[in-house]
C-alpha positions in Angstrom: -33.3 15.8 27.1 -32.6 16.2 23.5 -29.8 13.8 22.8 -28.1 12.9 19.3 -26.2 10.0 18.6 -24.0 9.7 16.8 -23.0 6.2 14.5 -20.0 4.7 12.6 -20.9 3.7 8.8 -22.1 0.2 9.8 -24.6 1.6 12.2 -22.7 1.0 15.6 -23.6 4.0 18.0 -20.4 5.6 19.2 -20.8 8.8 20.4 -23.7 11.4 22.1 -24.0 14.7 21.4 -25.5 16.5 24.6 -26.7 20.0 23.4 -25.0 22.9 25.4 -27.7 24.0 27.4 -28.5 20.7 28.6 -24.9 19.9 29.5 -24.8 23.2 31.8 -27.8 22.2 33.5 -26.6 18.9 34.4 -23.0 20.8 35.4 -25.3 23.0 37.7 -27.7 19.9 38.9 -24.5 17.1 39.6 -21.1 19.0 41.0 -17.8 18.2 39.4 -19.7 16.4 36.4 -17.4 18.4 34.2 -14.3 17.3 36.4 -14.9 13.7 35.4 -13.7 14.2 31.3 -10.8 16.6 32.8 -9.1 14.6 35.5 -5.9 13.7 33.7 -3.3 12.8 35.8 -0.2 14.1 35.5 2.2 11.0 35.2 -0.5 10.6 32.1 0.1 13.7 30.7 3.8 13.2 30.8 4.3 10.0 28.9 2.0 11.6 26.0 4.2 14.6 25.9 7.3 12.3 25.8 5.7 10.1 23.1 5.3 13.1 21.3 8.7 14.4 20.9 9.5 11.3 20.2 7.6 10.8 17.6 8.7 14.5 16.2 12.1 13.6 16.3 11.6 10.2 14.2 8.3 9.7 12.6 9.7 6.7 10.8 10.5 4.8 13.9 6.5 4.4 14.1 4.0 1.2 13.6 0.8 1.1 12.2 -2.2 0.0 14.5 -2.4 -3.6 12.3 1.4 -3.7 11.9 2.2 -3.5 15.6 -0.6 -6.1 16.3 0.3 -8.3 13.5 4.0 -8.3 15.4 2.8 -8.8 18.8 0.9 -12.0 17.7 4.0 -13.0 15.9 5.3 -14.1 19.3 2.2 -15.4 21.0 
């Protein structure tokens, strides 16, 4: 199997790239492979969508990542 991987800018792996051909023979060799990366369950799907509009109707209402850390150590 001709795998690439791929690495952040310090060198950390964090991602493989499975070449096409190779991923349809493993779809073909285990059953519901491809099922695995698809099974999103609806509840899921839901509260995305709902964060979503929310986030359309006020952008500014929003943290940063470090900024809504930084506030939930706060209070620890």
């Amino acid at each position: 199997m001709s795998l690439q991987y791929i690495s952040d800018s310090t060198g950390k792996t964090t991602g493989v790239f499975i070449p096409i051909n190779e991923w349809n023979e493993l779809k073909s060799k285990f059953k519901g492979i491809e099922t695995e990366e698809m099974d999103i369950p609806q509840w899921h799907i839901n509260i995305l969508n709902q964060r979503l509009e929310d986030y359309k109707k006020n952008p500014g209402q929003t943290l940063d990542f470090d900024e809504a850390v930084d506030d939930i150590e706060k209070d620890l």
